[in-house]
N, C-alpha and C positions, 0 to 999 in steps of 0.2 A: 504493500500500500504506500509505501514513503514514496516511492519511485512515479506512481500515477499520481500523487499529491492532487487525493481527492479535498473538496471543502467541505463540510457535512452540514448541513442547511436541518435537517431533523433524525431525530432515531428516537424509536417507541419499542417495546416490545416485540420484538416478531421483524421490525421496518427500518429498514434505513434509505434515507435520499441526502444524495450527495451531489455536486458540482466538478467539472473537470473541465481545466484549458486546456484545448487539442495543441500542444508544443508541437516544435519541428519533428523531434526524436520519435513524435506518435504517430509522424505519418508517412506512406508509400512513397512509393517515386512517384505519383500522380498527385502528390501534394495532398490526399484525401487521408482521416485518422484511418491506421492498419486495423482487419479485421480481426488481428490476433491482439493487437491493445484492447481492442472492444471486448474480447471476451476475458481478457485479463481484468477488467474493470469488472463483468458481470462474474466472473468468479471468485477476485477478492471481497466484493461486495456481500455475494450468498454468505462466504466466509465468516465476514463480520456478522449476518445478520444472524446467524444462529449463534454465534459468540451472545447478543443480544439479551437470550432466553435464560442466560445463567445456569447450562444444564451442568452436572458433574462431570458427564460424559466428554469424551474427545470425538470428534465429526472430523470427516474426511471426503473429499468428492469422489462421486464415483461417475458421473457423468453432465455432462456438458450439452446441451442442446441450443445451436443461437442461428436464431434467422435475421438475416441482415436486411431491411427495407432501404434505406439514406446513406450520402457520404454528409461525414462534420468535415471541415476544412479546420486547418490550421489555425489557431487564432478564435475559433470557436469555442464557445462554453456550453459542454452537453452537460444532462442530468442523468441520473440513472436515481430508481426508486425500486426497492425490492417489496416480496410481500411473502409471506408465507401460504404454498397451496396445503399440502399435508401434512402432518405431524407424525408420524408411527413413534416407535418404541424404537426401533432400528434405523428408518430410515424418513429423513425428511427431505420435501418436495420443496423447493423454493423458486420462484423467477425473480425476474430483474428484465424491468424498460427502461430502455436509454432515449432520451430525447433532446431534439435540439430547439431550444422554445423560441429562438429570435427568427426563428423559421418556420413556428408549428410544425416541425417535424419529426416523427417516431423513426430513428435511426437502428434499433434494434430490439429484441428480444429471446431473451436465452432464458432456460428449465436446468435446474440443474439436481440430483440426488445427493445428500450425505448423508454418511453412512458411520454411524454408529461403531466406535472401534474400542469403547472400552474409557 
């Protein structure tokens, strides 16, 4: 997370929405944020957000699901907001939308599983 120097705008139980400047470093040769930053945001993010819930346990991802709809450009300030879908015992269901507001634009959406390790 140091490294995507998210700004955290709120966090509730189960939710976190954060802010991110698209730097140079975050993006392809076509000058647009890379879609493997994108997923590292929606990953660290699920990360934190079960960190959130204060369980005893340790969580670890077990998969990644992200469809890409928008490019952010450079210089750009996207959001991402996560939410909790399922809770299990073993495994929890979380997403994460990223969006780019100075454009009304939905840039992505990734599912992601963690898994219960103890």
């Amino acid at each position: 997370m140091n490294w995507l120097k998210p700004t955290l705008i709120s966090a509730e139980r189960g939710e976190l929405y954060c802010s991110y400047v698209v730097r140079k470093e975050m993006t392809n040769p076509y000058g647009i944020l890379h879609g493997g930053i994108t997923a590292g945001i929606i990953d660290d993010l699920i990360g934190a957000t079960v960190y959130t819930l204060g369980l005893s346990a340790r969580y670890t991802t077990v998969n990644n699901n992200i469809d890409y709809f928008a490019p952010a450009n450079e210089g750009d300030v996207i959001t991402a907001k996560t939410a909790i879908v399922k809770q299990g015992r073993a495994i929890i269901n979380l997403q994460c939308e990223v969006f780019l507001p100075s454009k009304d634009r939905f840039i992505a959406k990734g599912y992601s599983n963690m898994l219960n390790i103890g």
